[in-house]
C-alpha positions, 0 to 999 in steps of 0.5 A, spaced: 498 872 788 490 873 789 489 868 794 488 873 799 484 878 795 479 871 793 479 869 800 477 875 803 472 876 798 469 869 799 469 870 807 466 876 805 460 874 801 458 869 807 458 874 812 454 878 808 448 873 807 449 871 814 447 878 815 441 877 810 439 870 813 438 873 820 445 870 822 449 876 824 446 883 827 449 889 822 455 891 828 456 884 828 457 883 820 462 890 821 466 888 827 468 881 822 469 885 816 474 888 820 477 882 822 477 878 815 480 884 812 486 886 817 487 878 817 487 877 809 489 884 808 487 883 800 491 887 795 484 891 793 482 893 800 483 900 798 477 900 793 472 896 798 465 898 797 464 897 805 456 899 805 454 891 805 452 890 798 453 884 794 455 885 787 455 892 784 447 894 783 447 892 775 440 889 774 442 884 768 436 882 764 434 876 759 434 881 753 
């Protein structure tokens, strides 16, 4: 049921760091975000976070 949501969030991860690596430039990394996300078209686009961050900014500590 969630495979294209966990397709998508993968292939969306790794464009991420190739973008962070030097790899992709940012319009690069916007135009494949557009792309894997009409050819997932996961369940929870809708909601997407589309500002480049990976997670959701919590710092989480040993304490």
């Amino acid at each position: 049921m969630f495979e294209k949501e966990v397709d998508y969030r993968l292939a969306k991860w790794v464009i991420l760091n190739m973008e962070k690596d030097g790899v992709l430039t940012s319009d690069e990394l916007r135009l494949a975000w557009m792309n894997i996300a009409t050819h997932y078209e996961p369940l929870f686009l809708e909601v997407e976070n589309m500002d480049g961050m990976i997670g959701d900014g919590v710092i989480v500590d040993d304490q």
